[in-house]
N, C-alpha and C positions, 0 to 999 in steps of 0.2 A: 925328227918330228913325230914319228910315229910312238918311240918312246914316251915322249911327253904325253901324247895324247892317252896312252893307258896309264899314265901313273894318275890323271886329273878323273879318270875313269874311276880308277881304285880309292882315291878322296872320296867321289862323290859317293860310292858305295858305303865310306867307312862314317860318314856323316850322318844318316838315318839311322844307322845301329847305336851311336852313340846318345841321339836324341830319347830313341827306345829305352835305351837304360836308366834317364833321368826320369823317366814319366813312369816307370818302375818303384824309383826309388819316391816319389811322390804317392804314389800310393799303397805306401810301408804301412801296416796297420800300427795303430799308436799303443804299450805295453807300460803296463804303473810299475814304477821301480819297488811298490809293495809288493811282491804275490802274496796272491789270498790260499791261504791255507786252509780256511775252514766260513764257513757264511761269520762276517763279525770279525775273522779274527787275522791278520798279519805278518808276515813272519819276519818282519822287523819292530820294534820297538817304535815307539814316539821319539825318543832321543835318538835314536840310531838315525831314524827318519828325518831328522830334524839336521845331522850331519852331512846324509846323502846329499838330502836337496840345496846345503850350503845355504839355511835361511839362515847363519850367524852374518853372511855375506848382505841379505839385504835390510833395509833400514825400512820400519814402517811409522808415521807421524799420524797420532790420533787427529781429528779436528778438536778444536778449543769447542769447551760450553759457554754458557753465558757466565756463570758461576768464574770461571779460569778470566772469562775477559775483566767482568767488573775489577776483579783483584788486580788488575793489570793496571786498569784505568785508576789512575792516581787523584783524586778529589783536588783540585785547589783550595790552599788553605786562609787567601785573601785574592780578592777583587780590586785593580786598579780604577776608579768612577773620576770623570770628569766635574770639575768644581768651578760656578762661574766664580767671575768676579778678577779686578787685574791683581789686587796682591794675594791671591789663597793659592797660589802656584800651577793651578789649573788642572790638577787631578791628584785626587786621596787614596791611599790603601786603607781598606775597608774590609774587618774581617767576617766571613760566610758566616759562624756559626761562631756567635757570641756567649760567653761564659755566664752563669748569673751572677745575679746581685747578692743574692742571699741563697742560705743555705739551710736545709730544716734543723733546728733543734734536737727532735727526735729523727732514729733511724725508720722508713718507713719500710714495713713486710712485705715482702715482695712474694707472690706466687708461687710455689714450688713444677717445675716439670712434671712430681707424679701428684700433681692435684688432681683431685676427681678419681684417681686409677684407686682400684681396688687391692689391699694388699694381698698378699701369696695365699694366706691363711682361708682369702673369702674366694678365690678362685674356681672356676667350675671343674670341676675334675668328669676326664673323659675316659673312657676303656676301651678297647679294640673288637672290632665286632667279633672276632676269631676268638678272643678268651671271655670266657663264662667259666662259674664253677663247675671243680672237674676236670677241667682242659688239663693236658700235661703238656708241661713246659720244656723247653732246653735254656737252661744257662748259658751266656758269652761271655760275660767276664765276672770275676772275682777269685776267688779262692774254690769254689765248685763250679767252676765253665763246663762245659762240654757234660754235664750231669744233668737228669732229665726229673724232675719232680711235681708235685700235683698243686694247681692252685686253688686257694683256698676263698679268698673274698678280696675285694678292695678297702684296702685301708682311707680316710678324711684322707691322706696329705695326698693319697694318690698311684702311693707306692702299693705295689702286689702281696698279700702273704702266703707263702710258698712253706710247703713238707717235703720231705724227701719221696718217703719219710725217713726218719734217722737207720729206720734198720734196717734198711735195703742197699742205700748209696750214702748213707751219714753224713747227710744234709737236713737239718735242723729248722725249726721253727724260725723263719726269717724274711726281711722286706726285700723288694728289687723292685726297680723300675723296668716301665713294659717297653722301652727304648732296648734293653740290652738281653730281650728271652725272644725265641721264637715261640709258636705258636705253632701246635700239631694237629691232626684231626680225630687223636685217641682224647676220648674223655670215659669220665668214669662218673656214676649217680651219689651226688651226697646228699641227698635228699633225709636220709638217715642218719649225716655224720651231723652233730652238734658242737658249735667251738663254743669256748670260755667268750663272758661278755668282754671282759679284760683284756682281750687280746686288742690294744691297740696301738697308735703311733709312741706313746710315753710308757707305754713297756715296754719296748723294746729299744730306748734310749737310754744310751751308756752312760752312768757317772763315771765323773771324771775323776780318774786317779792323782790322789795329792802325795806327796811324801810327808811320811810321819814326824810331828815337831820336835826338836832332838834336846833330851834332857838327859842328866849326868852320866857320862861315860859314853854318850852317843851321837857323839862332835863326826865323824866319819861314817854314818853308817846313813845313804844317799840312796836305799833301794826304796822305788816308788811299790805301791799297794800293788798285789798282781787280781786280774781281772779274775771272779771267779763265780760261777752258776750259779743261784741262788736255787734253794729247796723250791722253791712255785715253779719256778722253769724247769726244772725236769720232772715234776708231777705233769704239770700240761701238755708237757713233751710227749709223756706217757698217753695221755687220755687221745691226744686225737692220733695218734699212730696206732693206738691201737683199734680206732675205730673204722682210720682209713683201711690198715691190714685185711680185717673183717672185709671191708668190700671190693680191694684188689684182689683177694683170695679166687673171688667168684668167677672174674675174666681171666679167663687162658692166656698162659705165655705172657701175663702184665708183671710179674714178680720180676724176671728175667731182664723186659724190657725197661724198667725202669731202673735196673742195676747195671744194666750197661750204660757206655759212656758213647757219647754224637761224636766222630772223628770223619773225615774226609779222606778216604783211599786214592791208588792212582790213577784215574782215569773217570773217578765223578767228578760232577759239575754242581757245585751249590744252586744255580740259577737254571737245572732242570730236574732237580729234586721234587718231590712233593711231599709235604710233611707231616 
């Protein structure tokens, strides 16, 4: 007896400590299976993230729009109508939406979707507060990316004309859209510099290369025209490189900076740059 009575002893002692431990693990503090690395940033991926948490496992069901339901909803194409009378069978198919009788003659013109809208050409063209004449620019794509050059004026269609000028980084007389340049806070005064009136959208529009019509002896010979400068563009090329040269001369260390090329080393951050 006395046995017994110390092992129910020993229970009841081992029954509070066990309670303690669940009320323990109850207040586990809760940890993201991201750790954060840095403010923003995780050091697993979206797809990695996307494996961990096994959402290939759960299923998500948008709600329907009204748009999803109508298409659902199937129109009836006839109406059964009751019909008096004892021999007319006592009800007609009758169909919703009757065809006509007649058909016009002529075809009638129908409205265009871009009625009223303005074509490309009457468009108001906009500029970025950041570029004014002056500004130097950074290229991002084409064949001169990552090249820094000076903008010159807004072209009618919209697009920017840009110098290197050619004898610094040999980047030429040319258009770009202000979607694919950044925008620095080095500018320079052209207050002095004068461009040709001619510098506009249709000078700087390529004829197109045809191949030559093939007469006697020149059944095989399939090379198209090759593109090549004409004597006005590299005059004009001259006149305003040399005018900008003249006033990049004047600011310190601008020669250098606009012959180098924008790259991203290891440990900068594009989005704490300032430009």
């Amino acid at each position: 007896m006395a046995g017994e009575a110390k092992e129910q002893a020993a229970a009841e002692k081992k029954e509070p400590m066990a309670e303690e431990k669940k009320e323990a693990k109850k207040g586990r503090h809760h940890c993201s299976r991201n750790p954060v690395l840095a403010r923003g940033i995780g050091r697993y991926s979206r797809s990695a993230m996307f494996a961990r948490r096994a959402m290939y496992k759960r299923k998500y069901y948008a709600p329907e729009t009204k748009i999803e339901k109508k298409l659902k909803e199937k129109k009836p194409f006839s109406v059964t109508k009751p019909v008096g009378g004892d021999k007319n069978g006592g009800s007609r198919v009758v169909k919703i939406r009757k065809m006509p009788r007649y058909y016009p003659t002529e075809d009638v013109p129908r409205k265009r979707l871009s009625h009223g809208n303005k074509p490309f050409s009457q468009h108001k063209r906009r500029l970025r507060k950041t570029i004014t004449p002056g500004t130097i620019l950074i290229l991002l794509t084409g064949r001169h990316r990552c090249k820094r050059v000076v903008f010159l004026k807004q072209l009618d269609s919209g697009l920017l004309l840009v110098s290197g000028p050619l004898v610094l980084n040999r980047v030429p007389l040319r258009r770009v859209h202000q979607k694919f340049v950044i925008a620095t806070s080095t500018k320079i005064d052209l207050s002095t510099v004068k461009l040709p009136k001619h510098l506009t959208d249709s000078y700087f529009k390529r004829k197109r290369l045809r191949r030559p019509k093939h007469q006697e002896g020149e059944i095989f010979d399939t090379e198209k025209e090759k593109y090549q400068l004409t004597e006005q563009r590299k005059k004009d090329q001259k006149v305003v490189d040399c005018q900008l040269m003249s006033v990049i001369k004047k600011v310190q260390q601008l020669r250098g900076y606009l012959h180098s090329t924008f790259y991203l080393s290891k440990g900068v951050y594009p989005h704490k740059l300032v430009f």
